[in-house]
N, C-alpha and C positions, 0 to 999 in steps of 0.2 A: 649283486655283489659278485657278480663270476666276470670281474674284469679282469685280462688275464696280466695288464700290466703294474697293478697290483699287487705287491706282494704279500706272501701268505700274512705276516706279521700285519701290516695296513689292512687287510681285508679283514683280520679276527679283531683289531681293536675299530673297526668302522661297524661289524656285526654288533658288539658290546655293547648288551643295550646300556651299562654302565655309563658307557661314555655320551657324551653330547656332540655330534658331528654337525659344527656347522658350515655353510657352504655360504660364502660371501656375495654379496650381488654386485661386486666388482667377477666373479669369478663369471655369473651368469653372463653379466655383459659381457664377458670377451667370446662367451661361447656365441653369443646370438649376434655378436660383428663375426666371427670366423664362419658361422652358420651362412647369414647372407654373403659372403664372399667365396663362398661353396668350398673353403678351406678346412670344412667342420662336419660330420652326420650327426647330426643332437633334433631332439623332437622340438616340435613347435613351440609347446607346453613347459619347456626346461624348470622354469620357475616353478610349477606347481609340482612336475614331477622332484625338485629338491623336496617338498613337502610332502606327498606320497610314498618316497623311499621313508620319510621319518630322519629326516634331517632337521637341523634349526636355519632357516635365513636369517644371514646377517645383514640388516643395512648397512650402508656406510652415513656415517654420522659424522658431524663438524670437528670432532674432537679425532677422527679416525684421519679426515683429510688435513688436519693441521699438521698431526704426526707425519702422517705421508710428507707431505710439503718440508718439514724440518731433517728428514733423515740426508744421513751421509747420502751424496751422490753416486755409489757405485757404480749404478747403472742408471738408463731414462725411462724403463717400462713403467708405464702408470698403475696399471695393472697389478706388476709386481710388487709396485712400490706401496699401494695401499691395501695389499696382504699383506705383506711386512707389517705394519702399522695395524693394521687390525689384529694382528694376532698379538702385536707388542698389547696394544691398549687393552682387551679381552683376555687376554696373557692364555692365549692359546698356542700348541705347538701349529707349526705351518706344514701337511703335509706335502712333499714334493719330487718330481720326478729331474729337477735340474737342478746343478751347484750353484745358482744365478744367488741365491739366498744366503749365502752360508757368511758371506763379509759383513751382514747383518747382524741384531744383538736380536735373537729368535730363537727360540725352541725349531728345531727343526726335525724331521722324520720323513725319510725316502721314501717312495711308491716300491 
């Protein structure tokens, strides 16, 4: 939890053990395409370290890619498009470090 582009607020409700932080396996996959593209430093293990910190994996599920597939076009990141969508569906906020999300119908919360 001492990332420092985090901010304080994001890092005290991600500590909470109230809360449920789950981490998407769209999210995994983009780290282990940027990892092999050497565009990334993330561990080999990324997957299991989400489950070590005491995070939840999310699959992505039929009902998660249909949403994705039906949202407004704003933009074309896949990626982004089915966090949109899994947080609509799981009606989780989405946290994030860019405006990319915000013409979206999402909870949303800055890094």
């Amino acid at each position: 939890m001492g990332d420092i582009h985090l901010s304080k607020t994001v890092r005290e409700l991600i500590a909470d053990p109230d809360n449920d932080v789950a981490v998407s396996a769209a999210s995994v996959w983009e780290i282990a395409i940027k990892k092999a593209l050497n565009k990334l430093s993330a561990p080999d293990d990324v997957d299991e370290q989400v489950v070590l910190e005491g995070f939840t994996p999310l699959p992505i599920t039929a009902r998660h890619a249909a949403r994705a597939g039906a949202l407004p076009r704003h933009h074309d990141d896949p990626f982004d498009r089915m966090l949109v969508a899994q947080a609509q569906v799981e009606d989780l906020t989405l946290v994030t470090a860019g405006g990319r999300f915000s013409a979206y119908d999402v909870r949303l919360h800055s890094v």
